[in-house]
C-alpha positions as CSV (number, residue, x, y, z in Angstrom):
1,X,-153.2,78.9,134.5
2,X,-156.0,77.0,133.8
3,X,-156.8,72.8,133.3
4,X,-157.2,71.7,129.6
5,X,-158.0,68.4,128.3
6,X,-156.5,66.9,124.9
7,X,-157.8,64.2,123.4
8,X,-156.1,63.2,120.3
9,X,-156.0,60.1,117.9
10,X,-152.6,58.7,116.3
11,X,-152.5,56.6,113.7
12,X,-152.4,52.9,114.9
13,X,-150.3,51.8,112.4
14,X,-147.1,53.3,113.9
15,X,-144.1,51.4,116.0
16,X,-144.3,51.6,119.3
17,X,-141.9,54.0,119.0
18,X,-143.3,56.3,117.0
19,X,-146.4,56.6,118.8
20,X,-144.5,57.2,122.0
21,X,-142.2,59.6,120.1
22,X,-145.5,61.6,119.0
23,X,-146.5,61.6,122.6
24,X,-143.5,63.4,123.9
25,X,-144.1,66.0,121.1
26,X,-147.2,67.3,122.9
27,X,-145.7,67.1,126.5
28,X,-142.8,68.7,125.5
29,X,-144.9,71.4,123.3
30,X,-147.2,72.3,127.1
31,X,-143.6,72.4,129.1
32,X,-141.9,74.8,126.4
33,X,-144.8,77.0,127.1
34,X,-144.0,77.3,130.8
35,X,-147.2,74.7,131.2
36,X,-147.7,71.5,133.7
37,X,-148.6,68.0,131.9
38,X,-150.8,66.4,135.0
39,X,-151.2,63.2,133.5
40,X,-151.3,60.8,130.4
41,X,-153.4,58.8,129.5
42,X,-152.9,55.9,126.5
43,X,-155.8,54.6,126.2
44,X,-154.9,52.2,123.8
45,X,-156.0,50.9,120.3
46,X,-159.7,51.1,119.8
47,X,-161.8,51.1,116.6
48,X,-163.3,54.4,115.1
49,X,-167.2,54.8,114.4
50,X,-166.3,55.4,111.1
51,X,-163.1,55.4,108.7
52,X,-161.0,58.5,109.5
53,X,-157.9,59.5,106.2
54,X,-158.8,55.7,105.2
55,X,-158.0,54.2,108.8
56,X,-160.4,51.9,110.6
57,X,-158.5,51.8,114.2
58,X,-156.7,54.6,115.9
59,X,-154.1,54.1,118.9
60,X,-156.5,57.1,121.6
61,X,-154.6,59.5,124.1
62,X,-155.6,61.9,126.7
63,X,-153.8,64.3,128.1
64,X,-154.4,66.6,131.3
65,X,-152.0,69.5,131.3
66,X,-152.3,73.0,132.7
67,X,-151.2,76.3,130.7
68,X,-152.5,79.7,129.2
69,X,-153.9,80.1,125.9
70,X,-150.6,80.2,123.5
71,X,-150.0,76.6,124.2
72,X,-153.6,75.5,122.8
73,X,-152.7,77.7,119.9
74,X,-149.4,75.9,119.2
75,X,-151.2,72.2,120.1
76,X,-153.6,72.4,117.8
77,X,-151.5,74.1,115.0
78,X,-148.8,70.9,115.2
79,X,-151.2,68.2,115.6
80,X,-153.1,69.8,113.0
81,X,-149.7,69.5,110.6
82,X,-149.1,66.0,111.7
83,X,-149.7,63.3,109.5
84,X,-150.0,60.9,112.4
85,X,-152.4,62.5,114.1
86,X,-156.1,62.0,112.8
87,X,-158.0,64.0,115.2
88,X,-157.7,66.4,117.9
89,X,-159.7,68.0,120.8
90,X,-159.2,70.1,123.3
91,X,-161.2,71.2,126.1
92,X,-161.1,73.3,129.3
């Protein structure tokens, strides 16, 4: 299995939580997939370069997680269908 990195945005207007509710999504999306979450990280609040879908500040998470290539496939496809989400990276 190899190490991936997923940087993803939510939308900082959410409760508490919602946002933490979001989070689990993802972990529990790597660990359906027979995957490892290694760590995550909230990085907290921040304010974007520039407006993203109309919003000024997004709440910034990392996630380290091991797994093959059908769990990237699934990430991106549901952050991708999220509403909450406003952008999404990946990286091995």
């Amino acid at each position: 299995m190899a190490k991936y990195e997923m940087l993803y945005l939510i939308n900082n207007e959410l409760t508490e939580e919602a946002k933490e509710a979001e989070i689990a999504k993802y972990e529990a999306i790597v660990k359906d997939f027979g995957g490892t979450v290694v760590s995550t990280d909230k990085w907290g609040a921040k304010k974007l370069s520039y407006p993203i879908k109309f919003k000024s500040e997004a709440y910034y998470v990392l996630m380290t997680f091991e797994c093959d290539g059908a769990a990237n496939k699934e990430l991106t496809r549901v952050s991708g269908l999220s509403a909450n989400v406003l952008r999404c990276m990946i990286t091995k």
